[in-house]
KOLNU-81691 format. One record per residue: residue in one letter; y, z, x of N, C-alpha, C, O in turn. Coordinates in steps of 0.1 Angstrom, whole numbers, plus 5000, padded with zeros to 4 digits. Layout:
<r=a nyy=Y nzz=Z nxx=X cayy=Y cazz=Z caxx=X cyy=Y czz=Z cxx=X oyy=Y ozz=Z oxx=X> .
...
end
This chain:
<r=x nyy=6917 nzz=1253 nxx=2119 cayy=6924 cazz=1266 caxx=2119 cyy=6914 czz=1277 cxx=2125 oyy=6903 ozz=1272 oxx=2126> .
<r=x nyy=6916 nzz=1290 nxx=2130 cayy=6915 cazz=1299 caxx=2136 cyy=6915 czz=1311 cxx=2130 oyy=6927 ozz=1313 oxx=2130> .
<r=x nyy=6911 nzz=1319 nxx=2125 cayy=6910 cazz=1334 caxx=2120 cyy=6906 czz=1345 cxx=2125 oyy=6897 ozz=1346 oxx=2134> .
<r=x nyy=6911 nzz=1355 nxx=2121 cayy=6906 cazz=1367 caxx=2127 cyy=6906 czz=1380 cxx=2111 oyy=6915 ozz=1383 oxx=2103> .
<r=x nyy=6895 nzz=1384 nxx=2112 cayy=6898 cazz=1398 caxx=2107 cyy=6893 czz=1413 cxx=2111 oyy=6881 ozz=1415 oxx=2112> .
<r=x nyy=6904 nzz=1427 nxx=2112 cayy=6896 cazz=1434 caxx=2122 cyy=6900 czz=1446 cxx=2116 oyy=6912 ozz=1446 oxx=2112> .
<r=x nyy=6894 nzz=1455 nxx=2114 cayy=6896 cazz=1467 caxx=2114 cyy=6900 czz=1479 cxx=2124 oyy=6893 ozz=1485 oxx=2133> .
<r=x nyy=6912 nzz=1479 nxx=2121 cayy=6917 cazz=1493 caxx=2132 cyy=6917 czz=1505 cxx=2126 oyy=6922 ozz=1509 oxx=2116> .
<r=x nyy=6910 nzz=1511 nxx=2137 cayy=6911 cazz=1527 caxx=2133 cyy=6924 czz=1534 cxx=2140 oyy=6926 ozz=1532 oxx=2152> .
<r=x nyy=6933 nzz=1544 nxx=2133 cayy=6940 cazz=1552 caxx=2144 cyy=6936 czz=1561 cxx=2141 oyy=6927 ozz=1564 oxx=2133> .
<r=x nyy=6946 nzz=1568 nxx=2151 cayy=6942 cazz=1582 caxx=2152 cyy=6948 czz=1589 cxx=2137 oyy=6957 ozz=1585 oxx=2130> .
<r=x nyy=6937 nzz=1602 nxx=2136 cayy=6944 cazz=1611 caxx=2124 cyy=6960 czz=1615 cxx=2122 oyy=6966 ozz=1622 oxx=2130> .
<r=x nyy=6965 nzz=1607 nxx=2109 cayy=6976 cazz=1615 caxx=2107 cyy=6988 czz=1595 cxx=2116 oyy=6999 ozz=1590 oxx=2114> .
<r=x nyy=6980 nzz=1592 nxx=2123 cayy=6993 cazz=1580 caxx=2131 cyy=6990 czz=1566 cxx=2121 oyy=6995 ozz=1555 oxx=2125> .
<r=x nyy=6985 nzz=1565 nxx=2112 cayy=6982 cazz=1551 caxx=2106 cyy=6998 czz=1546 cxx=2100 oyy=7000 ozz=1534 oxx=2099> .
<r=x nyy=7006 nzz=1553 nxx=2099 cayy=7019 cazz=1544 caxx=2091 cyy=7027 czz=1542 cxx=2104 oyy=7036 ozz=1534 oxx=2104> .
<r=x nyy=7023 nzz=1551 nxx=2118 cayy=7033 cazz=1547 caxx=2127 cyy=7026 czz=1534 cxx=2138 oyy=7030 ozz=1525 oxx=2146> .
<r=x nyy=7016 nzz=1537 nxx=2135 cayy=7010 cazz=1524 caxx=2140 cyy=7013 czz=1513 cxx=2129 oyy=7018 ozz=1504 oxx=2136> .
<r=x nyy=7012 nzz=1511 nxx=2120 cayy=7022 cazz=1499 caxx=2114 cyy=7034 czz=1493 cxx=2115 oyy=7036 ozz=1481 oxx=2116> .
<r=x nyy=7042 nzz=1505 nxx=2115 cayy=7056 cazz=1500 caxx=2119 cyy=7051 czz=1495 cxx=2135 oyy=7057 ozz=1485 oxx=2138> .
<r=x nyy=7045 nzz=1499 nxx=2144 cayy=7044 cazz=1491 caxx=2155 cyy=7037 czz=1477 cxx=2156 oyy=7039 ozz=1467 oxx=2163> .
<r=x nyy=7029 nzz=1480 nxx=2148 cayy=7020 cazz=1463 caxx=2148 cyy=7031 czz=1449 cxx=2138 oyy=7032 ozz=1437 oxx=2140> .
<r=x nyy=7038 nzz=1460 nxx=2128 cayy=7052 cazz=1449 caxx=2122 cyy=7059 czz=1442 cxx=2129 oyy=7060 ozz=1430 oxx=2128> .
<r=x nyy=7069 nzz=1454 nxx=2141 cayy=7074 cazz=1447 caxx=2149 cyy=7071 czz=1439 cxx=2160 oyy=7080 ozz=1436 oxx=2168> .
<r=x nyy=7060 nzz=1434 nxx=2161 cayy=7055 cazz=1428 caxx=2174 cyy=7051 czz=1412 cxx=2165 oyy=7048 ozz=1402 oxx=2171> .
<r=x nyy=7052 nzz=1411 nxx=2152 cayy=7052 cazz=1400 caxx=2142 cyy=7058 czz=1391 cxx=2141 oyy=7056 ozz=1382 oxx=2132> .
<r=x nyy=7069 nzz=1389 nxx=2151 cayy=7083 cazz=1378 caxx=2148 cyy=7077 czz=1369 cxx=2150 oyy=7066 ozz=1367 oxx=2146> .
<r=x nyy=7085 nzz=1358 nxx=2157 cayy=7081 cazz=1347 caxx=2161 cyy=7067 czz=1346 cxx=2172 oyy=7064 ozz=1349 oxx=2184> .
<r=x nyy=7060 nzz=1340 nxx=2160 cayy=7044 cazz=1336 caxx=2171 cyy=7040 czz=1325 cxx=2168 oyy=7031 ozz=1325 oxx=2159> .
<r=x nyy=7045 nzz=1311 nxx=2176 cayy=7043 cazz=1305 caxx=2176 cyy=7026 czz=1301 cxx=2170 oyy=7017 ozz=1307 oxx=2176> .
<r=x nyy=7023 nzz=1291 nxx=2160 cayy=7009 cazz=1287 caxx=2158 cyy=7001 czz=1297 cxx=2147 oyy=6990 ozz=1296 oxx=2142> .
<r=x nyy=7013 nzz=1311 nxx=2146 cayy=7002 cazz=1316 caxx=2134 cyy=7005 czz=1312 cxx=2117 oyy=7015 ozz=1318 oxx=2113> .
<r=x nyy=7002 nzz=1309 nxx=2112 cayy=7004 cazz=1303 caxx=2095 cyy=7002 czz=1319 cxx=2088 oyy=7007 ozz=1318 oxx=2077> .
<r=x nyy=6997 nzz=1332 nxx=2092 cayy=6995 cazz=1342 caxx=2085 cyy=6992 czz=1357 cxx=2093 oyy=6986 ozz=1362 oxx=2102> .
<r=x nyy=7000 nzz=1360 nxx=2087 cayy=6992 cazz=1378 caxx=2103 cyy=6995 czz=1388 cxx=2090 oyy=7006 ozz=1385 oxx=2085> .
<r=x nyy=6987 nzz=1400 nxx=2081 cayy=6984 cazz=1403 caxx=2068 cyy=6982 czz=1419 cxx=2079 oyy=6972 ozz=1420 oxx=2086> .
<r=x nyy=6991 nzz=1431 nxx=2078 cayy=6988 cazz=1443 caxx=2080 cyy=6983 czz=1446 cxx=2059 oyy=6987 ozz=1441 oxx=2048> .
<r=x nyy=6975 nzz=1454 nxx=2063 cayy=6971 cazz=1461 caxx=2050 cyy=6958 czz=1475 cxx=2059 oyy=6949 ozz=1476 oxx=2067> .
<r=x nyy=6966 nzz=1484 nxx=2048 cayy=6959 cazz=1501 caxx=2046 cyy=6946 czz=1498 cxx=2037 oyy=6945 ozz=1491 oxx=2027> .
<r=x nyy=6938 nzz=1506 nxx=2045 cayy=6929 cazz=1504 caxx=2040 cyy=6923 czz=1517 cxx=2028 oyy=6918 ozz=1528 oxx=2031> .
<r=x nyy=6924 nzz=1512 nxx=2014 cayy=6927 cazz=1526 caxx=2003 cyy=6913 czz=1534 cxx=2006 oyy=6912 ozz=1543 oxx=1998> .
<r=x nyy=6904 nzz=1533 nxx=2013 cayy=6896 cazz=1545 caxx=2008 cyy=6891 czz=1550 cxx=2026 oyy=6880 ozz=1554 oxx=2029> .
<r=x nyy=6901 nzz=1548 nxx=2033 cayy=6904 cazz=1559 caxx=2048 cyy=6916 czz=1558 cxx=2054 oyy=6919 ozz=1549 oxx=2062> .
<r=x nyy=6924 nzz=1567 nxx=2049 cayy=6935 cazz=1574 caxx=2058 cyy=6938 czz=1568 cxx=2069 oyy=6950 ozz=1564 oxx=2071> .
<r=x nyy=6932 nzz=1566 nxx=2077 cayy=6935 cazz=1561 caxx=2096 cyy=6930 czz=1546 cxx=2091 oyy=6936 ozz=1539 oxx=2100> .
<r=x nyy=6926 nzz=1541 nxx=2086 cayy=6924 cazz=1527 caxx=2091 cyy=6932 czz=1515 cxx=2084 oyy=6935 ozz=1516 oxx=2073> .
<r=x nyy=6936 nzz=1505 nxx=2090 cayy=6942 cazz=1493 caxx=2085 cyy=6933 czz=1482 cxx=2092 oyy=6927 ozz=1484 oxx=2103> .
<r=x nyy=6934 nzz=1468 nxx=2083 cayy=6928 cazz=1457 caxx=2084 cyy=6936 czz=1447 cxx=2084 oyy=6941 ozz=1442 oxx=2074> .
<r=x nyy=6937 nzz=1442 nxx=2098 cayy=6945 cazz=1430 caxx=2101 cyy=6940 czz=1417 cxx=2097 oyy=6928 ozz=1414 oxx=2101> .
<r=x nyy=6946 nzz=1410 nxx=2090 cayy=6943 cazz=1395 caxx=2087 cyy=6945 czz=1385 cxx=2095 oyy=6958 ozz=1386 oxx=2097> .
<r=x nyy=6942 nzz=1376 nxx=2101 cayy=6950 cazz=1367 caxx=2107 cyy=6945 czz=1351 cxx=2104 oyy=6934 ozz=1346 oxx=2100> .
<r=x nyy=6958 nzz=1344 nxx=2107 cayy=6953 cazz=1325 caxx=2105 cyy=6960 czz=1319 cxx=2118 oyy=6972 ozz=1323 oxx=2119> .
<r=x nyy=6957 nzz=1312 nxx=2127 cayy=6961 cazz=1307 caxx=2134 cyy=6957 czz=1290 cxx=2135 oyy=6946 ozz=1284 oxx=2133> .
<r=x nyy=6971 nzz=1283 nxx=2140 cayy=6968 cazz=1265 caxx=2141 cyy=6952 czz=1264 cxx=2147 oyy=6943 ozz=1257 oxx=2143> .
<r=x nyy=6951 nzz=1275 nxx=2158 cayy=6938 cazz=1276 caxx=2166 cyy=6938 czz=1281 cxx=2175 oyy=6949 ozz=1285 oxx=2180> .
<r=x nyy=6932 nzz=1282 nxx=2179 cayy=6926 cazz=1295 caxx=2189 cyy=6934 czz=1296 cxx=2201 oyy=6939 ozz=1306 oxx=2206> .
<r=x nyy=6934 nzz=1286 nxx=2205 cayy=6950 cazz=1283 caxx=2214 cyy=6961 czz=1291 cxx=2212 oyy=6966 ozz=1299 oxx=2220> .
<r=x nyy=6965 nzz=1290 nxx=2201 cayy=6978 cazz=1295 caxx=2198 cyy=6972 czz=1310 cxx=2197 oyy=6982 ozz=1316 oxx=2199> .
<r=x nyy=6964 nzz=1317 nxx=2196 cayy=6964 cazz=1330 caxx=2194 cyy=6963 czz=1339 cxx=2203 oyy=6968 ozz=1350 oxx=2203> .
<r=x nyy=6954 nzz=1330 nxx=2215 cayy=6952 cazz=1337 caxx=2227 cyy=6969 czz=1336 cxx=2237 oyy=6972 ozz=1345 oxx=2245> .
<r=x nyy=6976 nzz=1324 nxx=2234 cayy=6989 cazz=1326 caxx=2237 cyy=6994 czz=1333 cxx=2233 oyy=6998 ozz=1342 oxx=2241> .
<r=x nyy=6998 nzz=1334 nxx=2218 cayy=7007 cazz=1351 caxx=2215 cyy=7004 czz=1363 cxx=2223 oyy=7013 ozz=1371 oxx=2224> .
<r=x nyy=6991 nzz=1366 nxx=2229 cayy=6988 cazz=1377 caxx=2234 cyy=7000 czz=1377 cxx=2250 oyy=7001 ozz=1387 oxx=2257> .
<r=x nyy=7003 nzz=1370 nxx=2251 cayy=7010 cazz=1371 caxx=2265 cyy=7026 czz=1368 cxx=2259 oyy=7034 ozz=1367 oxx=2269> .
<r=x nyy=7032 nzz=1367 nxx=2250 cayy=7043 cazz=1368 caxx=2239 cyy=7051 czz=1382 cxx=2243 oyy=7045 ozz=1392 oxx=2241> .
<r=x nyy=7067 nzz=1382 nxx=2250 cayy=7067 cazz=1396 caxx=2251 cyy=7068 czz=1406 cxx=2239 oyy=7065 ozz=1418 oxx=2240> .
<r=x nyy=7073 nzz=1402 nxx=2228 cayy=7070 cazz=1414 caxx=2214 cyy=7056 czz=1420 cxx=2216 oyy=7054 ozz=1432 oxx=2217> .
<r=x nyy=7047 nzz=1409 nxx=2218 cayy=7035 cazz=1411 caxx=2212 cyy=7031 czz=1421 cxx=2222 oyy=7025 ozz=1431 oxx=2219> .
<r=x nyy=7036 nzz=1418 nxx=2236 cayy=7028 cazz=1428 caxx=2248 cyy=7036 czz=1441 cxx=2245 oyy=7030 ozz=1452 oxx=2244> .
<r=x nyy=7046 nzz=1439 nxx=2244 cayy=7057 cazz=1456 caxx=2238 cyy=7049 czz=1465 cxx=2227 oyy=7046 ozz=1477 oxx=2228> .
<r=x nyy=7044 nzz=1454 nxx=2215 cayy=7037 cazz=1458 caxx=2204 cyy=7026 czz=1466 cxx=2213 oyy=7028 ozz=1478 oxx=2215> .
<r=x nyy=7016 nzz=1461 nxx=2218 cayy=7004 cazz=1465 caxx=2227 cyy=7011 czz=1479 cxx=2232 oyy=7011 ozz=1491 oxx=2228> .
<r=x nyy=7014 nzz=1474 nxx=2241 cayy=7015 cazz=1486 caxx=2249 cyy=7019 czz=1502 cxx=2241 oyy=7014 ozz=1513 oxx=2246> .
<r=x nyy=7028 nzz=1501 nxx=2228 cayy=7032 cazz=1509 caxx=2219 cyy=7023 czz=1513 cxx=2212 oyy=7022 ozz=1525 oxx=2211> .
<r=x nyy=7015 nzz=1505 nxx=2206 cayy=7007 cazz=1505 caxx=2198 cyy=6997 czz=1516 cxx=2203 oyy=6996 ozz=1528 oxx=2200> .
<r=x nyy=6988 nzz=1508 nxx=2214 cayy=6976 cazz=1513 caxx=2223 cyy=6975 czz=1529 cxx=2220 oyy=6965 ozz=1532 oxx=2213> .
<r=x nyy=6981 nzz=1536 nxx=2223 cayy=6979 cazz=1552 caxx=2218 cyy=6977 czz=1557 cxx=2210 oyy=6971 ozz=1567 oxx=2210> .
<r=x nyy=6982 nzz=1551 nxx=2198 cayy=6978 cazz=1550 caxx=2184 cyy=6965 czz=1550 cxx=2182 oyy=6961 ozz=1561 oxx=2177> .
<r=x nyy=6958 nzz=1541 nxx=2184 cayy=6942 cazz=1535 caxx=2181 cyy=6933 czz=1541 cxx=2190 oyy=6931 ozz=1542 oxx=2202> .
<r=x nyy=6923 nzz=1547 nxx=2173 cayy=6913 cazz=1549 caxx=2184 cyy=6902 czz=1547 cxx=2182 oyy=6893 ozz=1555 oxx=2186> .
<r=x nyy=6902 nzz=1536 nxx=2177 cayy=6893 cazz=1525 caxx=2182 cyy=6893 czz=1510 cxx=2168 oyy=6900 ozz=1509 oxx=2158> .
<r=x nyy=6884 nzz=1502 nxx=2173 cayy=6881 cazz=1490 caxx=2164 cyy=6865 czz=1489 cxx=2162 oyy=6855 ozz=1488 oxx=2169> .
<r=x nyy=6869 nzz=1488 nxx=2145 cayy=6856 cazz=1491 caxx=2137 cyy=6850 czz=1480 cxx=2136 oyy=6838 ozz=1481 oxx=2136> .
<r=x nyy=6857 nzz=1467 nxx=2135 cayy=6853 cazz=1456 caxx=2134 cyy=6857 czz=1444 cxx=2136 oyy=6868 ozz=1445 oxx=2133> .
<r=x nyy=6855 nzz=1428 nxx=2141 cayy=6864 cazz=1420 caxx=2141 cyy=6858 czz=1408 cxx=2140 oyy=6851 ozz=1404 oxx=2150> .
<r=x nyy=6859 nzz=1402 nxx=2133 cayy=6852 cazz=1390 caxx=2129 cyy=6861 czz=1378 cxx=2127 oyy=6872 ozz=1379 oxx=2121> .
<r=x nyy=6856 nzz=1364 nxx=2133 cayy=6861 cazz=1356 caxx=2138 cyy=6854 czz=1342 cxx=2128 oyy=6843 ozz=1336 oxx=2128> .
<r=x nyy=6872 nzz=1340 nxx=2115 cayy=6862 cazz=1329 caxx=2108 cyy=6873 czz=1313 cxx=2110 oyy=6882 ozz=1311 oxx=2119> .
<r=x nyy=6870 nzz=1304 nxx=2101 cayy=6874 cazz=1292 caxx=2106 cyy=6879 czz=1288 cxx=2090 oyy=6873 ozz=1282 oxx=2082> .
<r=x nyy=6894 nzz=1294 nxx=2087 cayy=6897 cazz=1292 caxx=2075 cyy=6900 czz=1276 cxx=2070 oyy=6903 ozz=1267 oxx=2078> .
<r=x nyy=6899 nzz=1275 nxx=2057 cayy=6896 cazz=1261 caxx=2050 cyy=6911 czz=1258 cxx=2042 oyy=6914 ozz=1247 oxx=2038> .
<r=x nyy=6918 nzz=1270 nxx=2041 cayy=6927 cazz=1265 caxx=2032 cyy=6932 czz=1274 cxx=2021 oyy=6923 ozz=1282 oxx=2019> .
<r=x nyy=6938 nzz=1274 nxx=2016 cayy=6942 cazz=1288 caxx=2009 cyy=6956 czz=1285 cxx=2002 oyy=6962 ozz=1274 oxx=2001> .
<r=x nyy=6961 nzz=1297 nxx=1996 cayy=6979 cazz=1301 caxx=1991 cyy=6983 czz=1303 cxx=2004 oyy=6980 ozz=1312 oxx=2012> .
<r=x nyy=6993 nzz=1293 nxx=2005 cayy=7001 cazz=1292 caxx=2019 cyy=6998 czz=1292 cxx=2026 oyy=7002 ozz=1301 oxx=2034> .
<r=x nyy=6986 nzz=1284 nxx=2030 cayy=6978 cazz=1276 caxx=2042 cyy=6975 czz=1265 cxx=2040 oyy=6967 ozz=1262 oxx=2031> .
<r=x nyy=6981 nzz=1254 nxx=2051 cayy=6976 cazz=1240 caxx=2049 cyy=6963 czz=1235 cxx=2042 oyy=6954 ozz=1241 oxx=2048> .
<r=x nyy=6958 nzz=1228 nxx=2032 cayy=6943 cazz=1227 caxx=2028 cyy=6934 czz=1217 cxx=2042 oyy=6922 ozz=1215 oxx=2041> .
end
């Protein structure tokens, strides 16, 4: 499996409208087992995306997914910037294959 976890910053005041845009770009994506928006309780502008993917394959394909590029393109104005993104190799979990 494949993971990601990253912190997005938006802009002041845009973090719940950048959610609803990062939601809808969530449908069908092929190869992900998990995609986790969460606010982050102690700053306003930021949220921390979770992700699990079959593998790395499958993730860099969603990116070319047209929701996903809709999501992007919507999104993109929103953000201003990424605080962090770290790339782990999950083992297994609640509602992830072991």
């Amino acid at each position: 499996m494949f993971g990601l976890i990253g912190k997005i910053r938006a802009h002041p005041g845009r973090r719940e409208e950048l959610v609803s845009v990062l939601l809808s770009g969530t449908g069908a994506m092929p190869g992900c087992l998990s995609y986790v928006i969460a606010r982050d309780v102690a700053d306003a502008d930021a949220l921390w995306v979770t992700e699990v993917w079959t593998e790395e394959a499958a993730h860099r394909a969603s990116l070319s997914l047209p929701d996903v590029q809709a999501a992007i393109a919507k999104g993109r104005p929103l953000i201003a910037g990424f605080d962090s993104q770290t790339r782990t190799e999950p083992v297994g979990g609640a509602g992830l294959p072991g």
